[in-house]
VOVO-918371 format. One record per residue: residue in three letters; z, x, y of N, C-alpha, C in turn. Coordinates in steps of 0.02 Angstrom, whole numbers. Layout:
- aa_n.z_n.x_n.y_ca.z_ca.x_ca.y_c.z_c.x_c.y
- ala_Z_X_Y_Z_X_Y_Z_X_Y
...
! end
This chain:
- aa_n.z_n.x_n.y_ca.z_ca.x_ca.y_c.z_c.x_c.y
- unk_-920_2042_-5004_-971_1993_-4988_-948_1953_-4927
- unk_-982_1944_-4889_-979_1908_-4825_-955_1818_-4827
- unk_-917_1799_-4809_-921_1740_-4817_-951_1692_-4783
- unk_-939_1614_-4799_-987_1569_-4746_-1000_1570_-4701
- unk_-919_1580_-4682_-897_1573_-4565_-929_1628_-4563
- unk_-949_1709_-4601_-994_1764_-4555_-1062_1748_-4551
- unk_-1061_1719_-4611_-1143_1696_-4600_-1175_1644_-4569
- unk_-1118_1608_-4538_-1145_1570_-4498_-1134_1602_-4406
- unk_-1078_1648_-4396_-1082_1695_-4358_-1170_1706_-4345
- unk_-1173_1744_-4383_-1239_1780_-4406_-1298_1736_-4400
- unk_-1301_1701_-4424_-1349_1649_-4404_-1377_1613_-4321
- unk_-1304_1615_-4323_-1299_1581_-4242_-1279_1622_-4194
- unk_-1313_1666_-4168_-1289_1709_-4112_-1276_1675_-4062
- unk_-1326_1638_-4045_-1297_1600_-3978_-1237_1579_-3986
- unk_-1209_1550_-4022_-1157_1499_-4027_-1079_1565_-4002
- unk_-1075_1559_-3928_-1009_1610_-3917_-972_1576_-3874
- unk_-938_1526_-3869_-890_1490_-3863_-879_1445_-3934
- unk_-819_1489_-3941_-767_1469_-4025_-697_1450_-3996
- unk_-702_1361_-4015_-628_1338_-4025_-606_1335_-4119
- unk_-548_1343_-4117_-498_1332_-4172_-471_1289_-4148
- unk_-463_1224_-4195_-409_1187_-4169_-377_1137_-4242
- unk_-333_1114_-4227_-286_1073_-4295_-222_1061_-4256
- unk_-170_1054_-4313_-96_1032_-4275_-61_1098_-4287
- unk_-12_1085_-4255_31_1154_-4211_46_1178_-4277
- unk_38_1256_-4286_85_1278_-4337_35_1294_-4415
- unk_-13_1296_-4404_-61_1294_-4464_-110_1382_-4462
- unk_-113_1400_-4382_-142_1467_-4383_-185_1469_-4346
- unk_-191_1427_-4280_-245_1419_-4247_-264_1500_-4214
- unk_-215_1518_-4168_-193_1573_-4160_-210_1621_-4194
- unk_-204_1623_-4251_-192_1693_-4305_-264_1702_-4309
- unk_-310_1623_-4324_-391_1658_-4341_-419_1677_-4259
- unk_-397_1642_-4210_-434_1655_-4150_-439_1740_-4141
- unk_-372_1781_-4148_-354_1847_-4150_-392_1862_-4190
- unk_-414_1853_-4240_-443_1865_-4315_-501_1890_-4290
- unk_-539_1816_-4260_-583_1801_-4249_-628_1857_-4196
- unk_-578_1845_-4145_-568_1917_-4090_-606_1986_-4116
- unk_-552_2002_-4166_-538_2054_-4212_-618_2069_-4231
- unk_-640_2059_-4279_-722_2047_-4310_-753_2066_-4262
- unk_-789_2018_-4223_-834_2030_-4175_-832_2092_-4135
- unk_-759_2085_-4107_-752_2167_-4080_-804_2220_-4103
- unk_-769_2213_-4187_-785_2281_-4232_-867_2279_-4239
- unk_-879_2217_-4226_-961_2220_-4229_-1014_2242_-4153
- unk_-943_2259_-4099_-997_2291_-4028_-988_2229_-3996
- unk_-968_2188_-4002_-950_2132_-3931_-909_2124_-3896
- unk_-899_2130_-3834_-833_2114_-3780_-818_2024_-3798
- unk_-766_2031_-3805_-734_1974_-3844_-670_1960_-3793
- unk_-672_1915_-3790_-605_1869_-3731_-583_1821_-3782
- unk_-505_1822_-3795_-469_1766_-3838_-431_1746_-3781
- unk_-419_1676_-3769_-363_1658_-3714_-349_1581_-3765
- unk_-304_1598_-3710_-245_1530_-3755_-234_1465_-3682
- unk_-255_1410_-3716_-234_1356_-3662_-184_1312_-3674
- unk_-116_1344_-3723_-58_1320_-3704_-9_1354_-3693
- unk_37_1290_-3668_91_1323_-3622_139_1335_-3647
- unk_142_1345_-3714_181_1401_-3754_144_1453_-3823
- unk_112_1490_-3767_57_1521_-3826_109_1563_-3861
- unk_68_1607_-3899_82_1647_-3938_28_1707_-3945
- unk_-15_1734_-3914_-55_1784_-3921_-23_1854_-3910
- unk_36_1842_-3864_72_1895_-3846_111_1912_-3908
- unk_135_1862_-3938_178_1885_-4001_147_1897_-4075
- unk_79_1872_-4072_26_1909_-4120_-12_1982_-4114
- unk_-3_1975_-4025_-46_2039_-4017_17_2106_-4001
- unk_75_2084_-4014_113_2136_-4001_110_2148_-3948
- unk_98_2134_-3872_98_2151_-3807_128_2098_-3776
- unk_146_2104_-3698_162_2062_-3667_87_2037_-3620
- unk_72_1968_-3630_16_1951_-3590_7_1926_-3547
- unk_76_1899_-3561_76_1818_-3497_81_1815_-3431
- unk_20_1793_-3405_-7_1787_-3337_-22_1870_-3307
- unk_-56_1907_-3359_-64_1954_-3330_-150_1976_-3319
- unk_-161_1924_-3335_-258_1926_-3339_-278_1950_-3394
- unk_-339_1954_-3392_-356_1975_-3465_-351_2061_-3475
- unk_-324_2060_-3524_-280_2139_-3541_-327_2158_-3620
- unk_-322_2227_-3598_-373_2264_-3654_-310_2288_-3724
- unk_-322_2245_-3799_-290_2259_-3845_-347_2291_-3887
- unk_-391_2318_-3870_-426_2363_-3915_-505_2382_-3880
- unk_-541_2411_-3898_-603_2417_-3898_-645_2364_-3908
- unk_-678_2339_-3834_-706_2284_-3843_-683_2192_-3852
- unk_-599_2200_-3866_-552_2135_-3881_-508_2153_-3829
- unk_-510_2080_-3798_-462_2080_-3739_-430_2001_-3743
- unk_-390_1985_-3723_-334_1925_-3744_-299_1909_-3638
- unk_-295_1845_-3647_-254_1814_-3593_-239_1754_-3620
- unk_-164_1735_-3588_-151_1704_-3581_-120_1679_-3534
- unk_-151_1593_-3494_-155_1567_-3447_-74_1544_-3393
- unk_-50_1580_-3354_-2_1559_-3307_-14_1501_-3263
- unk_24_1441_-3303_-19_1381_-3258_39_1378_-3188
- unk_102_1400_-3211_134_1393_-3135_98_1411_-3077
- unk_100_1485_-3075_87_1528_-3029_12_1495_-3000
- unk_-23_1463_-3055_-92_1429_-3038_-80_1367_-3007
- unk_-31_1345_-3007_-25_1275_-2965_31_1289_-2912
- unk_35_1372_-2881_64_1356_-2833_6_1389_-2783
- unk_-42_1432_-2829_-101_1454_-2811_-130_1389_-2770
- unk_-157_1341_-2829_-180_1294_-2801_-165_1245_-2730
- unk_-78_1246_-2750_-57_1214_-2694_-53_1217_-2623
- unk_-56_1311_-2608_-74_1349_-2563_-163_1327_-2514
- unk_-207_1334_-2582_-263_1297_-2556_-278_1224_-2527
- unk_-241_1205_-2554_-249_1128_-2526_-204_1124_-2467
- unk_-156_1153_-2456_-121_1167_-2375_-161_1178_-2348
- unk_-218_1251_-2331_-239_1273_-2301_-331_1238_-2288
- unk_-337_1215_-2354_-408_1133_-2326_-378_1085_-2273
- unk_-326_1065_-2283_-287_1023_-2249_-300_1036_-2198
- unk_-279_1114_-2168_-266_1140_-2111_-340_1140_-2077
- unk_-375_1159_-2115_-447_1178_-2104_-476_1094_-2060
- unk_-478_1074_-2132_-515_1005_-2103_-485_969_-2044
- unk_-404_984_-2024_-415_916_-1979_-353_967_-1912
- unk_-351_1021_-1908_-332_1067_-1871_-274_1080_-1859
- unk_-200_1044_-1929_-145_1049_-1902_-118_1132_-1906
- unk_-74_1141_-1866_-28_1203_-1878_11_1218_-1933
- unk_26_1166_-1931_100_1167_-1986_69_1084_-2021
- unk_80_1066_-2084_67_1027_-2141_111_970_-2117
- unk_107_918_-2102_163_858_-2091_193_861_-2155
- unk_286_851_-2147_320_828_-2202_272_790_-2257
- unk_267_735_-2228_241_666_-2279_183_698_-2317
- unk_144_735_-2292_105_748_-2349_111_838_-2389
- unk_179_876_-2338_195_915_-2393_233_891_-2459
- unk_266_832_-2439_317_801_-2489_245_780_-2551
- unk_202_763_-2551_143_732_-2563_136_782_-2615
- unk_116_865_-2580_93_915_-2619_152_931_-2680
- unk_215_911_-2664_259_933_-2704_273_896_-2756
- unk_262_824_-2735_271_775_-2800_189_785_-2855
- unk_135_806_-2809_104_817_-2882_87_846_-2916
- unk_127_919_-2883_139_979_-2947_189_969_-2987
- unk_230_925_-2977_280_889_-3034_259_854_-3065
- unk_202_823_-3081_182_762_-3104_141_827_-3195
- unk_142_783_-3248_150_831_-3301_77_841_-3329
- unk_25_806_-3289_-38_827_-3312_-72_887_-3241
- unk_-27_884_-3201_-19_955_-3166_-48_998_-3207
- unk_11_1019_-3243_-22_1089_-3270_-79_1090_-3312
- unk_-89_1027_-3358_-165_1041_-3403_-218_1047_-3342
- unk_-204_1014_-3290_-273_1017_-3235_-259_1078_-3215
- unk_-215_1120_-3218_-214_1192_-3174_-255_1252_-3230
- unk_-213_1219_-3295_-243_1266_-3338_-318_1257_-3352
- unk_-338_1181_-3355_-408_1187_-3364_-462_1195_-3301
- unk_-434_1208_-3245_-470_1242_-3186_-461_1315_-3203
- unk_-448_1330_-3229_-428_1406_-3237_-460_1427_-3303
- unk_-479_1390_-3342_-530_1390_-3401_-576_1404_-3375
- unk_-602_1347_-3328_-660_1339_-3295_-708_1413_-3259
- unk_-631_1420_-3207_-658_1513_-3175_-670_1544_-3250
- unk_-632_1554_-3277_-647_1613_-3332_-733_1610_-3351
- unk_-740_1558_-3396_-799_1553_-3419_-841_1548_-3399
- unk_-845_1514_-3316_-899_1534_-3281_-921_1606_-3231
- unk_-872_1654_-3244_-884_1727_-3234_-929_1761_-3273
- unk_-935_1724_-3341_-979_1750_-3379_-969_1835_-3399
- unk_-911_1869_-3381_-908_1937_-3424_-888_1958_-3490
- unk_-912_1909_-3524_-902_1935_-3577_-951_1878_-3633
- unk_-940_1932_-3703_-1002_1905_-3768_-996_1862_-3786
- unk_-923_1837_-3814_-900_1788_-3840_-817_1778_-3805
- unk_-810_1708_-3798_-741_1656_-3784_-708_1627_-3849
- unk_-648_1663_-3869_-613_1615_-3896_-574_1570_-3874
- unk_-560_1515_-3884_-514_1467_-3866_-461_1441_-3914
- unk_-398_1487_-3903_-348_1473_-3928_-325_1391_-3901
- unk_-326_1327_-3941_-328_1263_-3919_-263_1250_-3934
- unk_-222_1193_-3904_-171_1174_-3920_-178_1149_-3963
- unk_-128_1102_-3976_-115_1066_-4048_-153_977_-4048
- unk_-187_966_-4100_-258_908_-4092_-258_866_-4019
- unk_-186_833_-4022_-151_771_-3977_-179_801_-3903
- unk_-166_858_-3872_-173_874_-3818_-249_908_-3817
- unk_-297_942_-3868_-357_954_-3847_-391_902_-3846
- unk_-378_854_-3877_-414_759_-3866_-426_777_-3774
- unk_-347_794_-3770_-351_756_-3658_-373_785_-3649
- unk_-405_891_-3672_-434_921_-3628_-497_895_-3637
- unk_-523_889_-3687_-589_856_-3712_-604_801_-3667
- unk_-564_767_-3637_-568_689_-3613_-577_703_-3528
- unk_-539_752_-3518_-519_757_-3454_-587_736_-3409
- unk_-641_810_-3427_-694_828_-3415_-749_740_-3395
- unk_-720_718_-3435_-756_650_-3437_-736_621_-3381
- unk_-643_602_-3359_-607_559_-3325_-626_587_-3253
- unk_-632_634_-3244_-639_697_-3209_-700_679_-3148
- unk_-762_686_-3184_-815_657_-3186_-824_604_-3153
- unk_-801_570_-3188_-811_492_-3170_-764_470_-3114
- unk_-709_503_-3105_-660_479_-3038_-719_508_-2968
- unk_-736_589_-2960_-768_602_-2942_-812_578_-2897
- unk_-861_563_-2936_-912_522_-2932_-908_474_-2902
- unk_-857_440_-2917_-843_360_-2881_-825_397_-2816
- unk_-766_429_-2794_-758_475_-2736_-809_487_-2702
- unk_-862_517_-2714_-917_553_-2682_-965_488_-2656
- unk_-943_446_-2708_-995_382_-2688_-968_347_-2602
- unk_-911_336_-2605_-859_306_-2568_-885_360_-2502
- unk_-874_426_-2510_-888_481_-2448_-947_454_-2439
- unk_-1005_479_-2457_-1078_467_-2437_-1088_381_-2401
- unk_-1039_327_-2418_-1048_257_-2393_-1019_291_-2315
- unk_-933_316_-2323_-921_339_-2253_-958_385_-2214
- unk_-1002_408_-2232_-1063_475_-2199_-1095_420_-2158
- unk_-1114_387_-2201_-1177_327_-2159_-1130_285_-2103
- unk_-1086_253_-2103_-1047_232_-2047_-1041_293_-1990
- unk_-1011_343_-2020_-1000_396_-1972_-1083_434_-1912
- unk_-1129_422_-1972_-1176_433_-1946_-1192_365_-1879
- unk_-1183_308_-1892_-1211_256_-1874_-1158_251_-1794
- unk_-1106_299_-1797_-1063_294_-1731_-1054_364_-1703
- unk_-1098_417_-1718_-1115_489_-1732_-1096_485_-1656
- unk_-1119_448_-1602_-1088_459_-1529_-1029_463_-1509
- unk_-989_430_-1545_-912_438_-1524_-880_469_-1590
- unk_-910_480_-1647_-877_528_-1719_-909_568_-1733
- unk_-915_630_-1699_-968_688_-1712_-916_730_-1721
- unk_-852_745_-1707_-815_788_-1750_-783_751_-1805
- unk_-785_698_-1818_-745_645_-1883_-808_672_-1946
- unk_-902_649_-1892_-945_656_-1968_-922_736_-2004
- unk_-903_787_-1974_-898_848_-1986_-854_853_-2042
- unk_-801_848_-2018_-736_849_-2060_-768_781_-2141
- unk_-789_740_-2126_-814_709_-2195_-854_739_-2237
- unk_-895_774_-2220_-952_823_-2230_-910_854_-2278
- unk_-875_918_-2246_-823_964_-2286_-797_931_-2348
- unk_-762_869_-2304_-729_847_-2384_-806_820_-2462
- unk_-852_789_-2419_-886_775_-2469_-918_842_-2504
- unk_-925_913_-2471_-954_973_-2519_-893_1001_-2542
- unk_-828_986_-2565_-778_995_-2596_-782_954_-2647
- unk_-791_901_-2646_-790_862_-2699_-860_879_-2741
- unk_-891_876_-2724_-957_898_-2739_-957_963_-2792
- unk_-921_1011_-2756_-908_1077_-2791_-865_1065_-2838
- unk_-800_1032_-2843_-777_1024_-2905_-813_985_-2961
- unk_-849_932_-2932_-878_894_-2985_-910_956_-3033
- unk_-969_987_-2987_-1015_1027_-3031_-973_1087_-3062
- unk_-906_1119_-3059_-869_1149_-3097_-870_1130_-3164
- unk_-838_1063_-3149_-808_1025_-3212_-846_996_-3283
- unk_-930_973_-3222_-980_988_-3266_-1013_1018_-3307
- unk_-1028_1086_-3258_-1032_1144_-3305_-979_1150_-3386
- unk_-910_1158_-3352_-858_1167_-3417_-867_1128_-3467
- unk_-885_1062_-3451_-904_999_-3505_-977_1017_-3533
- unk_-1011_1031_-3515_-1073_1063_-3554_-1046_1101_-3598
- unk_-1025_1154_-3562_-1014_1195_-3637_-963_1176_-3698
- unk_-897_1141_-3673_-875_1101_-3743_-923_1066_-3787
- unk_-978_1039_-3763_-1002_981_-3796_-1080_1000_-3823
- unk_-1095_1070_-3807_-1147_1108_-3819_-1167_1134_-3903
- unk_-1187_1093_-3928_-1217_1112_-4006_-1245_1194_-3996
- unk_-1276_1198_-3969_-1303_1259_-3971_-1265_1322_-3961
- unk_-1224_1312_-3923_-1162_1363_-3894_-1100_1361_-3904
- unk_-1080_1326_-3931_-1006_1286_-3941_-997_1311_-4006
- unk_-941_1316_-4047_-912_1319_-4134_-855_1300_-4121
- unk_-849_1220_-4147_-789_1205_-4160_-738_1199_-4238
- unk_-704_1252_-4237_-674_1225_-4323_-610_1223_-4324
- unk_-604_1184_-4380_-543_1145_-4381_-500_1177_-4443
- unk_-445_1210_-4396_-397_1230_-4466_-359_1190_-4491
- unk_-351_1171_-4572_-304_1149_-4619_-275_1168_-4674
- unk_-225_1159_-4715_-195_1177_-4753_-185_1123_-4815
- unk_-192_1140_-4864_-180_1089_-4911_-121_1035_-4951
- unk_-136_1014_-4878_-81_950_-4892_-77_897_-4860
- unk_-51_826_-4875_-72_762_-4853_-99_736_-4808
- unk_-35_752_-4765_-30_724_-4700_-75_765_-4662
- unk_-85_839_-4672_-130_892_-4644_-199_854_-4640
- unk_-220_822_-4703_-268_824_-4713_-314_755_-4678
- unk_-250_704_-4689_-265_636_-4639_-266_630_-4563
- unk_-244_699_-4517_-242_702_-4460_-295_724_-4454
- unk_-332_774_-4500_-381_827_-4473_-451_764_-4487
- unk_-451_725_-4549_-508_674_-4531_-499_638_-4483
- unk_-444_623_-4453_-421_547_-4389_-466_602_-4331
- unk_-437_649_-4319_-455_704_-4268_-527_701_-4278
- unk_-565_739_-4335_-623_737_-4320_-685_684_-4308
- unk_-673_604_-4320_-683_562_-4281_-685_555_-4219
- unk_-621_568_-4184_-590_559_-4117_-654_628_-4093
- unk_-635_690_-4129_-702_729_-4072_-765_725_-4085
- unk_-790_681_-4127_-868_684_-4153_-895_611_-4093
- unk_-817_569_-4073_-822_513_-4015_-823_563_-3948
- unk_-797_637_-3939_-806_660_-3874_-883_704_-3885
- unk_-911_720_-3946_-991_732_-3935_-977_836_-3944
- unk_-908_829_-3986_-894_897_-3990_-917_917_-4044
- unk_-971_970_-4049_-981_995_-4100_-948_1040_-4148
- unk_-936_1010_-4232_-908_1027_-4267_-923_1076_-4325
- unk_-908_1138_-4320_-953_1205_-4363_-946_1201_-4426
- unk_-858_1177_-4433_-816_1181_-4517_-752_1195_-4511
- unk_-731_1217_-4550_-657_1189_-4594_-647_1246_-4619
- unk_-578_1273_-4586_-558_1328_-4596_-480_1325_-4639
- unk_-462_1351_-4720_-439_1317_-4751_-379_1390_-4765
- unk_-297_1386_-4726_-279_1421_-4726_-200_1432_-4768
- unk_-163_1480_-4809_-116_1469_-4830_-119_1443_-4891
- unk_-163_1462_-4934_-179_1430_-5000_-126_1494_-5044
- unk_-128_1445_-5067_-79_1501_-5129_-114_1537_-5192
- unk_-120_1580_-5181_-147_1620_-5252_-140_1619_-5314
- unk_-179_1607_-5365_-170_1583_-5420_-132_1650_-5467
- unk_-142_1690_-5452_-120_1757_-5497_-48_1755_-5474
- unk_-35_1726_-5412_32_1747_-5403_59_1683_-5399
- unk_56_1626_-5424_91_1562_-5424_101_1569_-5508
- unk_38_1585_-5552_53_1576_-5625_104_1653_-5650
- unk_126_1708_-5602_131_1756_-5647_198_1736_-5684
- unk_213_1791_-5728_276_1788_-5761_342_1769_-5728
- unk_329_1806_-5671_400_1790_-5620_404_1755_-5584
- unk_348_1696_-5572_354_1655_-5521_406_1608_-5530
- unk_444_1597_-5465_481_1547_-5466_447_1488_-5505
- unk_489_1412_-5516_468_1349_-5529_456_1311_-5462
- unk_466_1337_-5410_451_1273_-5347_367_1325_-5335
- unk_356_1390_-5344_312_1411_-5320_245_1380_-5363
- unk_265_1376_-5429_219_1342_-5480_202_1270_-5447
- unk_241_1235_-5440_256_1165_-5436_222_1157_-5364
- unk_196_1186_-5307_177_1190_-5240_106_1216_-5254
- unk_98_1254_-5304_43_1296_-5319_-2_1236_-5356
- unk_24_1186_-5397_-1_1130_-5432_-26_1076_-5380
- unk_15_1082_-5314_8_1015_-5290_-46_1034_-5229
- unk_-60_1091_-5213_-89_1120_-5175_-176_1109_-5195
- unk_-168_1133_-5280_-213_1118_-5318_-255_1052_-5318
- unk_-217_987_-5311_-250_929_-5305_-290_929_-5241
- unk_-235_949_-5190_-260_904_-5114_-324_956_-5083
- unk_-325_1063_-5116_-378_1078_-5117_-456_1047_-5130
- unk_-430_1012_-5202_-494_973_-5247_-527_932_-5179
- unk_-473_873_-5168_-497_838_-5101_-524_868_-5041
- unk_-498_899_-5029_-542_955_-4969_-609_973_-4980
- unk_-609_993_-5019_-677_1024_-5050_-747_943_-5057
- unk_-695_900_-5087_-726_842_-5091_-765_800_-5039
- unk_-723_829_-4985_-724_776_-4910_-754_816_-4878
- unk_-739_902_-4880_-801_925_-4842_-847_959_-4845
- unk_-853_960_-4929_-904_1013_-4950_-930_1078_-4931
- unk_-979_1100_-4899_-978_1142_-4882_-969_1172_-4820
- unk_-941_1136_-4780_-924_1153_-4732_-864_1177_-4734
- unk_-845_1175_-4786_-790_1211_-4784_-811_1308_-4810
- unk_-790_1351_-4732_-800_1396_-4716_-770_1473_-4744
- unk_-703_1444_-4761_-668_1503_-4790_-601_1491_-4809
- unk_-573_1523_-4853_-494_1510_-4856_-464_1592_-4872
- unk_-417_1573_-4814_-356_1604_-4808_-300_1613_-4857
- unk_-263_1666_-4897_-227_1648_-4944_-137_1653_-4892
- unk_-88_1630_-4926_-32_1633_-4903_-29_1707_-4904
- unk_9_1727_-4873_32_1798_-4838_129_1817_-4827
- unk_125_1872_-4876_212_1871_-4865_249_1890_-4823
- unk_180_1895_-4759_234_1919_-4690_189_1853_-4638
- unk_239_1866_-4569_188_1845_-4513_149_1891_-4497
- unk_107_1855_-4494_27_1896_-4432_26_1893_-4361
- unk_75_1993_-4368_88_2010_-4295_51_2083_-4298
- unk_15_2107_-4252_-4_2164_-4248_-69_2187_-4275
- unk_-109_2223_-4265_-178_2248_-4268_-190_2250_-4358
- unk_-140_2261_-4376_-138_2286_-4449_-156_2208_-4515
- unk_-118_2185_-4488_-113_2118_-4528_-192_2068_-4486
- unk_-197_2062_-4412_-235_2041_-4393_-296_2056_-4426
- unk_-309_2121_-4461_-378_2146_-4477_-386_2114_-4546
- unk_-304_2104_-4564_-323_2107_-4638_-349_2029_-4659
- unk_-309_1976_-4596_-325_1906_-4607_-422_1915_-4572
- unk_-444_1962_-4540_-526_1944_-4501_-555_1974_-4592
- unk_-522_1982_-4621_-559_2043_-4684_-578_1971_-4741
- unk_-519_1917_-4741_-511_1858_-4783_-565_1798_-4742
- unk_-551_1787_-4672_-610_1745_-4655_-673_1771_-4662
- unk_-701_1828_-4632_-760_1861_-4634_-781_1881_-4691
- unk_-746_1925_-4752_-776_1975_-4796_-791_2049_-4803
- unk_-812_2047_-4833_-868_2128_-4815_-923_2123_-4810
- unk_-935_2167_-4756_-1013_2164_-4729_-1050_2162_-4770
- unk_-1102_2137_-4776_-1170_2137_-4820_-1222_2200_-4809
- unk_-1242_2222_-4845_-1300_2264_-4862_-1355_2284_-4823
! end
């Protein structure tokens, strides 16, 4: 029998940008692959990518991925994960060569190569490299569905936020250009190569804004968006994942359900041979389940049982898309 998360699959075709997200270490990863996995088997070109900077898709998918673009692990499922270096020296390259463009030097003055170098050191560098690089992906549009392997809550808050800060710096920017357009215009006799060069910079800014826009639509897109939140049954799990889902229901992120993973099996916590800590974990698991269920009723989508290996390789991957999904229906 099919479970909730397929039938709400199923329900919602549109909806093909899928984040997983929770705190590090719970399986965000494992269902995104999962997730991958399914759809594939159902005829969709499927893209899983990971936007941190110590993924793990390569060590779930058994391949090496990193920074190699999106690489084919099966029929129809394809996986990347994001090289933000190489992207911010990418980047850095471009902004030399605007430099060069806009105002005709040969060679970059020290002072403002030193400039370019201090702010690829600076440590929200790389989330801005990686989430410009989100950005290309998803607006190529080749493919059915996007997973978004998300970091851990603390840091998809900033990507969530960015889009906003982003925006709004922008904007004020573009405002500031268009005041200097009108001066420039107003002395157009003696700054007719100055209005030029402002020009450029203001359809640069311009063009990133509407990037960033776009990308923020689709995070915040009910219609297109599935955001769910993996947890596990236990305390502290469970008080981050309500603090969290506040914090994104304040960024306007739509929330699908509650993906409930690592539960312990009752046949195999009560059998004859179970240890006493396995009983005793299996009891306490038992309460903070009850609460889960309590707090999110039905949104809660599926559960995952504990597993006596890691989930590495096509084999195990299918078997965890077999526990979220089900069997097909009739």
């Amino acid at each position: 029998m099919a479970t909730a998360l397929a039938r709400m699959f199923k329900e919602n075709p549109e909806r093909r940008y899928i984040m997983y997200g929770g705190k590090g270490g719970l399986g965000k990863t494992t269902f995104s692959a999962a997730t991958g996995y399914w759809l594939a088997k159902q005829g969709y070109k499927v893209l899983v990518f990971s936007v941190d900077p110590q993924a793990s898709l390569s060590d779930i998918f058994q391949q090496d991925i990193y920074g190699k673009g999106a690489v084919e692990i099966m029929p129809n499922l394809y996986a990347q994960e994001i090289d933000a270096d190489t992207h911010i020296k990418r980047y850095q390259e471009e902004i030399r060569q605007k430099i060069r463009d806009m105002y005709g030097f040969e060679e970059i003055p020290p002072e403002i190569e030193s400039y370019i170098q201090a702010a690829a050191a600076e440590p929200a560098m790389e989330e801005s490299a990686i989430f410009d690089q989100v950005v290309d992906i998803v607006l190529a549009g080749e493919y059915d569905y996007y997973i978004y392997d998300l970091v851990p809550l603390g840091h998809a808050l900033y990507y969530l936020s960015m889009a906003s800060v982003y925006d709004q710096w922008i904007t004020k920017i573009t405002k500031l250009r268009e005041e200097m357009q009108e001066y420039a215009r107003m002395a157009a006799h003696v700054m007719q190569d100055k209005e030029l060069e402002e020009d450029q910079i203001l359809k640069e800014l311009q063009y990133i804004r509407d990037r960033i826009t776009t990308s923020s639509r689709i995070l915040t897109d009910k219609e297109k968006t599935a955001f769910f939140f993996v947890l596990v049954p236990e305390e502290m799990v469970i008080r981050d994942t309500v603090k969290a889902a506040k914090l994104f229901a304040k960024f306007q992120v739509p929330i699908s359900g509650y993906i409930l993973n690592r539960v312990i099996p009752r046949e195999v916590a009560l059998s004859p041979n179970a240890p006493a800590y396995l009983r005793n974990r299996y009891q306490m698991q038992q309460k903070y389940l009850k609460e889960i269920h309590e707090r999110f009723g039905d949104q809660v989508l599926a559960e995952v049982p504990e597993l006596e290996r890691d989930v590495t390789g096509l084999d195990m991957i299918a078997r965890v898309a077999q526990y979220l999904f089900g069997e097909e229906e009739a």
